[in-house]
N, C-alpha and C positions, 0 to 999 in steps of 0.2 A: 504494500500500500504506500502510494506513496506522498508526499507535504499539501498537498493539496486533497487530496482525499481524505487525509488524518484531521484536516484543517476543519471539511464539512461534516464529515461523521461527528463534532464537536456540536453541532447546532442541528442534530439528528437524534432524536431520543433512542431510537433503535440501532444506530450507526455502530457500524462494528470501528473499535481504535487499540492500536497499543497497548499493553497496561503504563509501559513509560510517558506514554501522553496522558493516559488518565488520571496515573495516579495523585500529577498535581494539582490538576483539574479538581477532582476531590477534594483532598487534603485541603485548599482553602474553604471549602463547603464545613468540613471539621471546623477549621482555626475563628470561622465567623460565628460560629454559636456553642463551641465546646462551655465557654464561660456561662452562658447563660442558660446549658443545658443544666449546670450543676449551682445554678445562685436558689433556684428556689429551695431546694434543699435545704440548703444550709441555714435559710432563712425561717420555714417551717419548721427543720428540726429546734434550732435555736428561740422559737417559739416554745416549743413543748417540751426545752430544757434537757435535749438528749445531746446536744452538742460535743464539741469539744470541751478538755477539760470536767465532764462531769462521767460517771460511774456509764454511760452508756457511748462515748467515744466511739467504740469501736465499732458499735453499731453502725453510726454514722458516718465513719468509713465504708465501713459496708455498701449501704446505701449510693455514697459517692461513686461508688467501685461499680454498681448494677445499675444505674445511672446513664453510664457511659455504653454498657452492654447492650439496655436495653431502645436506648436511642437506635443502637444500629441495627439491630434485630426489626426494629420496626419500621426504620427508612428501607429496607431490603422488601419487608412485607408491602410495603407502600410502593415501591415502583417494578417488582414484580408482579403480585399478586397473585393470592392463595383462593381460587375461585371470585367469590364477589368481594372478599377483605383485600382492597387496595383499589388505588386508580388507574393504576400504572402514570404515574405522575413526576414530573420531577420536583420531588419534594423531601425533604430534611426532614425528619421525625427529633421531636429532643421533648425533655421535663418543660410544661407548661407554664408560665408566671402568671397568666391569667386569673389563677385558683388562689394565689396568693394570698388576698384579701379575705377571700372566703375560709380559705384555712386557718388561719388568725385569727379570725374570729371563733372555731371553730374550737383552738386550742385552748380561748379564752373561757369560753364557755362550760368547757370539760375539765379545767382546771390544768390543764398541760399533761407533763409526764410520757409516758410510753404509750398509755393508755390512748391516749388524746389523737396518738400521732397515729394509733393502729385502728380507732374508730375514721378517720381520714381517710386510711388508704379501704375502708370495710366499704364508706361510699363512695369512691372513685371504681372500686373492684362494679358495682351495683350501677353507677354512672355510666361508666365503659361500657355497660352493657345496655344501657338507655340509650346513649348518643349509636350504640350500631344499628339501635331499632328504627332509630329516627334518619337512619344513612338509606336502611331499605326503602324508607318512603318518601326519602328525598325529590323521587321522578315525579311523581304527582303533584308536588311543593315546588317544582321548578319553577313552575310559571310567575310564581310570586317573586322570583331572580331574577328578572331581564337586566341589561347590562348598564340601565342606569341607578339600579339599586346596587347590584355588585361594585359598580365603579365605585358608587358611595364609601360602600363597605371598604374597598379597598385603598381609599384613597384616605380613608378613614385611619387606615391600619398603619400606613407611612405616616402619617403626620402624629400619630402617636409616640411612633419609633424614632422619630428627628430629635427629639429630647432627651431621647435614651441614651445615641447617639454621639450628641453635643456634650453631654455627661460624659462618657468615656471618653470622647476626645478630649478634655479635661484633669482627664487621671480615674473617675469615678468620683459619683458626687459625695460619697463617704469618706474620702483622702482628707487626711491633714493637711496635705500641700495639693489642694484641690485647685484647676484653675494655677498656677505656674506656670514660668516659664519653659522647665525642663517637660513640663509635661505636653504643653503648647506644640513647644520646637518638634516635640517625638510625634505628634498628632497630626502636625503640618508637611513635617517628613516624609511618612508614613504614603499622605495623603498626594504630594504631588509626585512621587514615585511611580503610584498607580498611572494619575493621570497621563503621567508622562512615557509610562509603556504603554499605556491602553492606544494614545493616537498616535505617537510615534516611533511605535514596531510593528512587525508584523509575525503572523504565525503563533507560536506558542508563547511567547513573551508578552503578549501582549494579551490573549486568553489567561492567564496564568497572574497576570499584572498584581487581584488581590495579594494571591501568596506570596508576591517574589517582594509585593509592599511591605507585608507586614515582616516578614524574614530579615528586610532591612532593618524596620525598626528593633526588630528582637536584638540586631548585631547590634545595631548603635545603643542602646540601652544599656548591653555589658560592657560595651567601652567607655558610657558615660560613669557608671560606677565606680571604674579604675580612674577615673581625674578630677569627679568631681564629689563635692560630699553629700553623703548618702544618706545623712539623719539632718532632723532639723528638731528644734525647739520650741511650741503653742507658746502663746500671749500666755499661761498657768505654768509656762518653764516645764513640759512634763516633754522629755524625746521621742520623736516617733522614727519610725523609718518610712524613705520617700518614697511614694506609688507606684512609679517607673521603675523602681529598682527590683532587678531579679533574687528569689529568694531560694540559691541554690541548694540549701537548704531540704528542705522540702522535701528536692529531688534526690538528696542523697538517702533520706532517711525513709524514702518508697521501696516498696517493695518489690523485688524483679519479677515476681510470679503471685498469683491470686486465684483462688478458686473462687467462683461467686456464690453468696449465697441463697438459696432459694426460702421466701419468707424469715429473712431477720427479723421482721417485727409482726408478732399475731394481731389477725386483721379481727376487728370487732364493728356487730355492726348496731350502732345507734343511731334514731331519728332525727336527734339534734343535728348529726355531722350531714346525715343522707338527704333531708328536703333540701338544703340552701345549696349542696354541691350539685342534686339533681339541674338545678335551675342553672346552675353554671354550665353544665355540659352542653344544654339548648344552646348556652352564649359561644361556645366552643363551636358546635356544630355552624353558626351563622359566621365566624372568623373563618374556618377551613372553607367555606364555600368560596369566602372572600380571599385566600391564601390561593387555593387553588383557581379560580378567575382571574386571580393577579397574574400568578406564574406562568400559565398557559397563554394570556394575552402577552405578557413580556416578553416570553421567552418564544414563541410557536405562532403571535400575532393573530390567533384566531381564538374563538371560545369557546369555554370545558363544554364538555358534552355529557350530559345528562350521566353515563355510566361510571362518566370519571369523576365527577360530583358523589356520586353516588357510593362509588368505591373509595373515594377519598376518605367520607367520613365514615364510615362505617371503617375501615382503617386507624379512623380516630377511637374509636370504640374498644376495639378488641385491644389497639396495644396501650389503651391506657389502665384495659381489664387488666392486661398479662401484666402492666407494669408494678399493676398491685400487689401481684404474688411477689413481686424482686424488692418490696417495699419501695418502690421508686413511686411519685406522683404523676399526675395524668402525660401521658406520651401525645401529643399535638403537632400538627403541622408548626414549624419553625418561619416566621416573615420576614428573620432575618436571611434566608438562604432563598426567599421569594424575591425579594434586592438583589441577590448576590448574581440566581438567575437572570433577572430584565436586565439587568448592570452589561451581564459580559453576553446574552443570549446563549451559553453553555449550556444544552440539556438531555447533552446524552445520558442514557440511562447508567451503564458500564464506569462512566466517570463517577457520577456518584456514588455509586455503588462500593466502589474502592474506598471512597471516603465512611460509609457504611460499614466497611466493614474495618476501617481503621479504630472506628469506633469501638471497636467489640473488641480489638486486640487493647486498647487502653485502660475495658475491661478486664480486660486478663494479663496484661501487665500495668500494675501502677506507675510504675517509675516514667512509664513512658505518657501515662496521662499526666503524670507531675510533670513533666518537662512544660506541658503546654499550656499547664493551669498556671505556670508562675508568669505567662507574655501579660505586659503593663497592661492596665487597661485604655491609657493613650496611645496606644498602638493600636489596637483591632479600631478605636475611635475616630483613628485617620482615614479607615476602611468602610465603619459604619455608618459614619455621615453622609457620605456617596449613595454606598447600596441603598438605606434608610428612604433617600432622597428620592430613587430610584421609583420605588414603590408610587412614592405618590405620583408620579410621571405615566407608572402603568393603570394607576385608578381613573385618572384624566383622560387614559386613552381608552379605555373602558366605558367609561361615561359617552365620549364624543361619537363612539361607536354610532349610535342615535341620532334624527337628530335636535339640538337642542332648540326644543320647542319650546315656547311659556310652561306647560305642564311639566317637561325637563325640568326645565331649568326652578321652579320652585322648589322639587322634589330635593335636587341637588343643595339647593341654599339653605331649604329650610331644617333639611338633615346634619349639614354641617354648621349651621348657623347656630339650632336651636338643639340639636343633637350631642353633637359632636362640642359645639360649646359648652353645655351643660356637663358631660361627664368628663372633659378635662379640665374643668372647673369647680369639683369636687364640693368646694363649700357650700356652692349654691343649696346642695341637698342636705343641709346638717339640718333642716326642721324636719325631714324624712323620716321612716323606720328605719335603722341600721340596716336591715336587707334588703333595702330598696338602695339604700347607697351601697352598701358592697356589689350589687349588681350592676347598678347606672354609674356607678362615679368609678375616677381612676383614667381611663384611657379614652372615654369617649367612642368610643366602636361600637358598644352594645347599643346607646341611645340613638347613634346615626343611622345604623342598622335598622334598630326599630320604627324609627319615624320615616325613613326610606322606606320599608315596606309599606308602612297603614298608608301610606301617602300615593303609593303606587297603586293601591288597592280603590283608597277614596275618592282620586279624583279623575273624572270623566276624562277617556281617553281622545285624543282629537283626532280627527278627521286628514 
């Protein structure tokens, strides 16, 4: 095969390539959401007090460990397809942050503990199998999707992520030394690296641009440590260590080999945790239609098709059932790798795939998922602010599909207007029920969503 055939097979979901072409093709599909395949976790666990440091550490390893397993297990399920479980899509499977809010409350309610965290994973086991019922009946529900509400949806889901984004580009908005220079410089790096293979190479350098970005920034990071100082001092005089700085650490004290373990944490199932996650997975199911809308428009310039809707989530379903047995939380289409998609148009299946299953060997070797969990967070930040950006670029095209008519064009404004405003403006709903703001508030997707649909429903269609 030869530079030019390897080149198209690249923008060919089926296209036979290389595994030397692939496999970097991938590996930046990994390097863009390994982090935030593994933040919920720590987030939830550290909620319900089984963290680090406390008498259930190791759990929590654990968990980190099947995390990574389970992500790849299920992006394989997801663009192969095991009869109707998948869409054959090119899509990222990773630990959901959506649930986030709901889990927290969830841990609050139960008083925390192990308990808390194993009534969580009893409703997601119970969830996973709600959102596959709601995948089979997707086709009938389609028509309530036409491509101005998707757009909505999706256009919805980038402007969410621009914030995430800009954060990491930053350092993480939790750094002591948030917003710096050093973190800036590694962000801006990072970032016109990409840009500058993306338009002026050609071939695999310029496909390849995310990873060969961030790989920069990874270098320059350990050479900034060796000249420049690596701790700093808060206004309270207490020392921390800076953001960007590699904690090799880490990697030395991983472990080379890992078996993973099947149910580290007994799954329990109570009411309190199961109605409020129930209603999340509906929210889950209306982001993958919008995830997958997005990717297939980005990436393939045409729209999903009813079986690949269908199979997507129902996809969503089953591996965020299986991801219960591994104690890991809901398994979900990833938006960050829907960017990464429209960004470069990359959507061979095989590519990904490699990264799929690079995932599963980080399962099975720690040391080598240490290596990737220590990259700054203003590095992937130089990278995420692009793809991020990307997204919203594929909602717009999504949307324009149509055309924008009066009745559009309300639909559109009034979804993000009054939608989308509303739930990434969180306060507005503090006179609410708590469950009405863990659902509405936070990213604004589920409210844009919803009022794109009633809206598409409501008003008379024109002539």
């Amino acid at each position: 095969m030869n530079e030019a055939e390897n080149k198209k097979a690249a923008y060919d979901f089926y296209g036979k390539m290389p595994f030397r072409k692939a496999f970097p093709l991938g590996l930046q599909h990994v390097l863009a959401m390994f982090v935030g395949n593994l933040t919920p976790i720590l987030i939830i666990t550290g909620a319900c007090g089984i963290g680090s440091g406390t008498e259930f550490a190791e759990v929590q390893v654990a968990l980190l460990q099947n995390a990574m397993l389970v992500a790849g297990i299920v992006t394989l399920i997801q663009l192969y397809a095991i009869g109707p479980v998948g869409g054959k899509v090119p899509i990222i499977m990773g630990t959901s942050s959506g649930f986030i809010g709901v889990f927290n409350s969830v841990a609050g309610v139960m008083g925390g503990g192990i308990l808390a965290y194993g009534a969580i994973l009893g409703a997601s086991l119970i969830g996973g199998l709600f959102e596959t019922v709601l995948g089979f009946m997707l086709k009938p529900l389609h028509r309530f999707f036409p491509a101005v509400v998707t757009g909505t949806v999706v256009l919805s889901i980038g402007l969410s992520l621009i914030s995430v984004g800009v954060g990491s580009f930053g350092g993480g908005s939790s750094a002591k030394d948030y917003g710096s220079m050093e973190n800036l410089l590694l962000g801006t790096l990072v970032l016109v690296v990409i840009i500058a293979l993306k338009h002026g190479t050609k071939g695999m350098t310029s496909v390849s641009s995310i990873l060969i970005g961030i790989i920069v920034g990874y270098i320059v990071a350990a050479i900034m440590a060796l000249v420049l100082p690596t701790t700093g001092v808060t206004a309270e005089g207490v020392e921390y260590t800076k953001a960007w700085v590699l904690n090799w650490d880490k990697v030395a004290q991983a472990k080379w080999f890992a078996v993973p373990a099947l149910m580290p944490v007994k799954l329990v199932f109570d009411p309190r945790a199961i109605v409020p996650v129930l209603i999340m997975f509906v929210v889950t199911a209306v982001e993958t239609v919008g995830d997958i809308s997005g990717v297939i428009e980005g990436g393939m310039d045409r729209e999903a098709t009813d079986s690949e809707l269908s199979g997507g989530v129902v996809c969503d379903g089953v591996g965020s059932s299986l991801a219960s047995l591994f104690g890991v939380l809901p398994n979900t289409s990833f938006s960050q790798n829907v960017g990464l998609v429209t960004m470069t148009k990359v959507v061979n299946r095989f590519a990904l795939a490699t990264g799929a299953v690079f995932l599963i060997l980080c399962g099975l070797f720690p040391k080598l998922s240490a290596l990737i969990s220590i990259m700054p967070q203003s590095v992937l930040g130089g990278a995420a602010v692009m793809m991020f950006s990307s997204i919203v670029v594929s909602g717009i095209g999504l949307i324009t599909k149509e055309k924008m008519t009066v009745r559009n064009t309300t639909i559109v404004s009034v979804a993000l207007g009054l939608g989308y405003g509303l739930g990434a403006n969180s306060g507005v709903l503090a006179g609410l029920p708590q469950s009405v703001q863990l659902i509405f508030g936070g990213s604004g997707i589920v409210p844009a969503a919803l009022v794109a649909i009633i809206l598409n429903i409501v008003l008379p269609k024109e002539e």
